[in-house]
MDTraj code that builds the backbone (N, CA, C; nanometers):
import mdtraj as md
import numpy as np

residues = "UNK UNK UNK UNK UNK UNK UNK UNK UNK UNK UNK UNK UNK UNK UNK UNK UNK UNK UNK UNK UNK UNK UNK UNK UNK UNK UNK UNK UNK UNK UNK UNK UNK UNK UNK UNK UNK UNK UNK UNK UNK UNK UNK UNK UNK UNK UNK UNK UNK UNK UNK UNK UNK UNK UNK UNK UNK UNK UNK UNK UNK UNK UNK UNK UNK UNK UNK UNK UNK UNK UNK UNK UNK UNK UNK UNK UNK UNK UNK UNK UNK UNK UNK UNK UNK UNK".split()
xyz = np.array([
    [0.0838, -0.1177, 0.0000],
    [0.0000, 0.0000, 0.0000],
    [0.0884, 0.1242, 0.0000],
    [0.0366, 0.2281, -0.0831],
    [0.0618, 0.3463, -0.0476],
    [0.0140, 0.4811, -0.0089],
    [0.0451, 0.5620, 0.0401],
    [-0.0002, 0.6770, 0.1229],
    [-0.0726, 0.7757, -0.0058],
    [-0.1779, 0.7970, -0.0073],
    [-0.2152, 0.9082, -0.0595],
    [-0.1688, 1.0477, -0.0408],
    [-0.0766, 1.1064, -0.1097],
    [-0.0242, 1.2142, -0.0188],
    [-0.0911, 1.3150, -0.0618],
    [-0.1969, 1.3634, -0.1477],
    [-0.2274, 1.4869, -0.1553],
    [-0.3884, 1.4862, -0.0700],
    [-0.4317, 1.3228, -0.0303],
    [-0.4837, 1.3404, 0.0718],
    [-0.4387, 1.3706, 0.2137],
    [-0.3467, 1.3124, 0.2269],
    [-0.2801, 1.3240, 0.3730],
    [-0.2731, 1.4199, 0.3857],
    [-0.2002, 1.5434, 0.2985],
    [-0.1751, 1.6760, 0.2994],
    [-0.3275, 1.7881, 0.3325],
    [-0.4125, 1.7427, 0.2554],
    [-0.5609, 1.7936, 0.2730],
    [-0.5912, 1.7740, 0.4334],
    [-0.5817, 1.6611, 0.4525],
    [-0.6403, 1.6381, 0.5719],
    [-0.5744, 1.6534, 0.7475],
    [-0.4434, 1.6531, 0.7164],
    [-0.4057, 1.6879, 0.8441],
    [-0.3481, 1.8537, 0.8082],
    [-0.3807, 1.9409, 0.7213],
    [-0.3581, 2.0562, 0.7101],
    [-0.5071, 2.1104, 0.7868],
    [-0.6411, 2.0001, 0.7524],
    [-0.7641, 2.0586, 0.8243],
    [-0.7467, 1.9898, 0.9734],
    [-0.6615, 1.9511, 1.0250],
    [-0.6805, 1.8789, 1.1640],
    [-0.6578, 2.0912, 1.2765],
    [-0.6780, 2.0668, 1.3751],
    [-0.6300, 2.1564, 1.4580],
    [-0.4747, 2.1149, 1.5097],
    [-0.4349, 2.1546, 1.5943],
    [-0.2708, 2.1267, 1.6336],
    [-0.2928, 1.9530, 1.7336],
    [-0.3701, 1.9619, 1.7762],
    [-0.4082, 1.8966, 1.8658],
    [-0.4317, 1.7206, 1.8357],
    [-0.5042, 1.7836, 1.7292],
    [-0.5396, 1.6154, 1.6318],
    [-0.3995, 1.5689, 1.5519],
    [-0.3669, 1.6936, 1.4959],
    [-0.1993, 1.6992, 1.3842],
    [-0.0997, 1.5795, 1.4784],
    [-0.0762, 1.6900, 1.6845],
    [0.0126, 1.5917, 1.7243],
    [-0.0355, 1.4433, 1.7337],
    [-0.1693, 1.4064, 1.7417],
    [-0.2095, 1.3058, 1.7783],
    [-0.1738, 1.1933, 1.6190],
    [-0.1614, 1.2921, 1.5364],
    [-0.1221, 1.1798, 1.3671],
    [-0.0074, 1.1186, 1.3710],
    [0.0965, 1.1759, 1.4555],
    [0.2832, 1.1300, 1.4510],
    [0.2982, 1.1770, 1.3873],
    [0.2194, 1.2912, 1.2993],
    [0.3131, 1.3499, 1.1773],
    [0.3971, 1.4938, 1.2166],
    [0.4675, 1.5255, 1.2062],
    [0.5309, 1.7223, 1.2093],
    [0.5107, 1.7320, 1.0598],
    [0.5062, 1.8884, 1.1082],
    [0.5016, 1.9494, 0.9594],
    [0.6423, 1.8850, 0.8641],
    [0.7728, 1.8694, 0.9234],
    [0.8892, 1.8376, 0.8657],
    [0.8408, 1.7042, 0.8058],
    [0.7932, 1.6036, 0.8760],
    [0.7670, 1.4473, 0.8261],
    [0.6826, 1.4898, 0.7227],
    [0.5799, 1.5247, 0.7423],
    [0.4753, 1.5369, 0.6392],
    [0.5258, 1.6244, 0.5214],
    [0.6295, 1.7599, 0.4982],
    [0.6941, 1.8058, 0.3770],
    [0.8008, 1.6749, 0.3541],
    [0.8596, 1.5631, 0.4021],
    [0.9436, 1.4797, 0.3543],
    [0.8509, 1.3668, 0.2566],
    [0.7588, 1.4018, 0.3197],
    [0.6447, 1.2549, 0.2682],
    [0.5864, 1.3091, 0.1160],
    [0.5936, 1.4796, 0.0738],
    [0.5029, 1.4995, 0.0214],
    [0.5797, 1.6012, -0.0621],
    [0.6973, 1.5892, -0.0175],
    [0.8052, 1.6772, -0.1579],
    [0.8088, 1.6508, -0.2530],
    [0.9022, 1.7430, -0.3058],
    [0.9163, 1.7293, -0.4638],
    [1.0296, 1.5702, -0.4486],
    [1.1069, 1.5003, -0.3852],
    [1.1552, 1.4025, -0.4251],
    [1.0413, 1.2718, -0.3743],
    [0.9356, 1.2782, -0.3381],
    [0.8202, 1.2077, -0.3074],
    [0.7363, 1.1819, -0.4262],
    [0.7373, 1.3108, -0.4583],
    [0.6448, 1.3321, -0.6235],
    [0.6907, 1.2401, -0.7305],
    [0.8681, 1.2687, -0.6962],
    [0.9350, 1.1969, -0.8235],
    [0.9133, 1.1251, -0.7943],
    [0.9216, 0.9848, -0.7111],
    [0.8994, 0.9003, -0.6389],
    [0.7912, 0.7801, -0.6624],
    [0.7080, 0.8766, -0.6597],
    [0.5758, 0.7933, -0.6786],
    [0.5323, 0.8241, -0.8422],
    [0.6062, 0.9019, -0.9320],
    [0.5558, 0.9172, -1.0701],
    [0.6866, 0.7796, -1.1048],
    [0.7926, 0.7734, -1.0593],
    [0.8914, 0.6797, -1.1242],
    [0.8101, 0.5258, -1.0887],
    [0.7160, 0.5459, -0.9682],
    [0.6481, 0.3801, -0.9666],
    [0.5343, 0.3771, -1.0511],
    [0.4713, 0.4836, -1.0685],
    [0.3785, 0.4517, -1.1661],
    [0.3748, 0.3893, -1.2715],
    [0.5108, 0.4808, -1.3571],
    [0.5254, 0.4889, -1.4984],
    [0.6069, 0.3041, -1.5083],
    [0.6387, 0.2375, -1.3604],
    [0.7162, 0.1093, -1.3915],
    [0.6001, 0.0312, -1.4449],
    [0.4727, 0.0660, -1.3413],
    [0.3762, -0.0091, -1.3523],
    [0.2785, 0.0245, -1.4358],
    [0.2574, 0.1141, -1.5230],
    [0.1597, 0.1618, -1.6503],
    [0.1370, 0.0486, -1.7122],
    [0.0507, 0.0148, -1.7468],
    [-0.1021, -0.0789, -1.8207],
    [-0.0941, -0.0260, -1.9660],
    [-0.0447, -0.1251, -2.0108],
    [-0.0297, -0.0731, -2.1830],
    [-0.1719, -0.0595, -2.2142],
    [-0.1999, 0.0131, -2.2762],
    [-0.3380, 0.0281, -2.3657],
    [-0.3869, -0.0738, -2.4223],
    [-0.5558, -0.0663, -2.3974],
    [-0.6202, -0.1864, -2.4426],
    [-0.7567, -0.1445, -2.5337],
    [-0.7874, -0.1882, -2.5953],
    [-0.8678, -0.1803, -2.6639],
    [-1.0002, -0.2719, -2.6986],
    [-1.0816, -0.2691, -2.6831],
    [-1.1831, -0.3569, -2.6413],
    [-1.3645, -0.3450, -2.7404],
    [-1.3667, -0.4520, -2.8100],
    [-1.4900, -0.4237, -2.8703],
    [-1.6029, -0.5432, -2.8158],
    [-1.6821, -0.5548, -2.7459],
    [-1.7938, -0.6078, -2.7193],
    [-1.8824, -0.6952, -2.8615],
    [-1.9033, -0.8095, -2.8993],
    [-1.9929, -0.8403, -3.0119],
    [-2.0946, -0.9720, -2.9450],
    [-2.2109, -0.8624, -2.9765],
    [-2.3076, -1.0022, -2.9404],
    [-2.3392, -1.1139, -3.0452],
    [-2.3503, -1.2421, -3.0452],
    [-2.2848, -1.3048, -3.1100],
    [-2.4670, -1.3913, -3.1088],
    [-2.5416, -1.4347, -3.1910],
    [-2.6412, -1.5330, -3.1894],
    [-2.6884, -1.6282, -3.1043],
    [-2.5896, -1.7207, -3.1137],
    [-2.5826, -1.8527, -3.0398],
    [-2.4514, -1.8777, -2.9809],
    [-2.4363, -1.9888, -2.9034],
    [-2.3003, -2.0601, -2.8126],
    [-2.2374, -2.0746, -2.9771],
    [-2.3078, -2.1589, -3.0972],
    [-2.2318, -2.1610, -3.1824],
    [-2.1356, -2.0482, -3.2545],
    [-2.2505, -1.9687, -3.2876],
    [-2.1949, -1.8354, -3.3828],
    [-2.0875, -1.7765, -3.2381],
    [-2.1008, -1.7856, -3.1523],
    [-1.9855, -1.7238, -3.0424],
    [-1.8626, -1.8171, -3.0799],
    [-1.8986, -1.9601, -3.0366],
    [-1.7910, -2.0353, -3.0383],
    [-1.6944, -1.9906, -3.1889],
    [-1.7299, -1.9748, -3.2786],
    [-1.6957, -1.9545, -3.4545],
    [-1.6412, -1.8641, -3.4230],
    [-1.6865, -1.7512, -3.3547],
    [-1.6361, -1.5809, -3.4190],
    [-1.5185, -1.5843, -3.3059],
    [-1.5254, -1.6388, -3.1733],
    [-1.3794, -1.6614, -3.0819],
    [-1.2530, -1.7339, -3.1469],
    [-1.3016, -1.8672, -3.2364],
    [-1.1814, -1.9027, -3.3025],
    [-1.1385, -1.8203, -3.4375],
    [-1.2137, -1.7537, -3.4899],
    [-1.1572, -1.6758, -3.5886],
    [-1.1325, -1.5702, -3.5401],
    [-1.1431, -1.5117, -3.4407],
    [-1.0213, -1.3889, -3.3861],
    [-0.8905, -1.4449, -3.3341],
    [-0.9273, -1.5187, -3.2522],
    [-0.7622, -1.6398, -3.2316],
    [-0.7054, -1.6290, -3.3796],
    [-0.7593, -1.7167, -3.4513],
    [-0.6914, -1.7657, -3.5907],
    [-0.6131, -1.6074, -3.6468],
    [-0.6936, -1.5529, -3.5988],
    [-0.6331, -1.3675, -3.6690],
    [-0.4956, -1.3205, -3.6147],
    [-0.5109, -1.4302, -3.4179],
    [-0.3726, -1.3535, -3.3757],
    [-0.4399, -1.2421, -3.2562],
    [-0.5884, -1.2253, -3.2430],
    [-0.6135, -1.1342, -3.1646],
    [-0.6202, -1.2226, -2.9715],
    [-0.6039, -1.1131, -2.8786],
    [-0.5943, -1.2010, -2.7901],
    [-0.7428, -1.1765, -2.7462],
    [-0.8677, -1.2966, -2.6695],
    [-0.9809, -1.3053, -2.6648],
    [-0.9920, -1.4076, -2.5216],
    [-1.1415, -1.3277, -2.4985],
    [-1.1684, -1.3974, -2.3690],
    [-1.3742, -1.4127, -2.3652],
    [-1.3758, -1.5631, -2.3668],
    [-1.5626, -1.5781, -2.4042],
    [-1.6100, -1.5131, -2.2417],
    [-1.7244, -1.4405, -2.2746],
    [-1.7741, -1.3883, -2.1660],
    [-1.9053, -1.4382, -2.2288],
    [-1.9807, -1.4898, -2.1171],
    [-2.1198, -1.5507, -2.1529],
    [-2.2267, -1.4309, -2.0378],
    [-2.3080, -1.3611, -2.1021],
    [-2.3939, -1.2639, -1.9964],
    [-2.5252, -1.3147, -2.0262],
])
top = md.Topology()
chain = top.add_chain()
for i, resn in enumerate(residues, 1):
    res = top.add_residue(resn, chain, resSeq=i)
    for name in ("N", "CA", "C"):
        top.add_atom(name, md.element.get_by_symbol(name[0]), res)
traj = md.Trajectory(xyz[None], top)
């Protein structure tokens, strides 16, 4: 898991002093958590983990047959496919 930091920042900026000490956070922890080398930080894990683009067309198909047919001829094409029965 990771810390939401532009929530964290929202929310113990609305705490009073009182609730703030009660978080463990100082203002110092919380600018270390939420700097500019934090930013980089969490954009360098993103971009490891980015989700190549997908593209997706839905076809309602007749029957189990005409489904079964039109799944192996997208295979046969090379496309990658997954039968969803609704």
């Amino acid at each position: 898991a990771a810390w939401d930091l532009a929530a964290l920042t929202r929310q113990w900026e609305a705490f009073d002093e009182e609730l703030r000490d009660a978080t463990g956070f100082d203002g110092a922890a919380l600018e270390k958590l939420t700097g500019a080398e934090a930013v980089e930080d969490a954009l360098a894990d993103l971009e490891e983990k980015a989700i190549p683009e997908c593209y997706q067309v839905s076809v309602d198909c007749r029957d189990e047959a005409d489904q079964k047919e039109f799944f192996e001829r997208m295979q046969a094409e090379g496309r990658t496919c997954r039968v969803l029965t609704l």
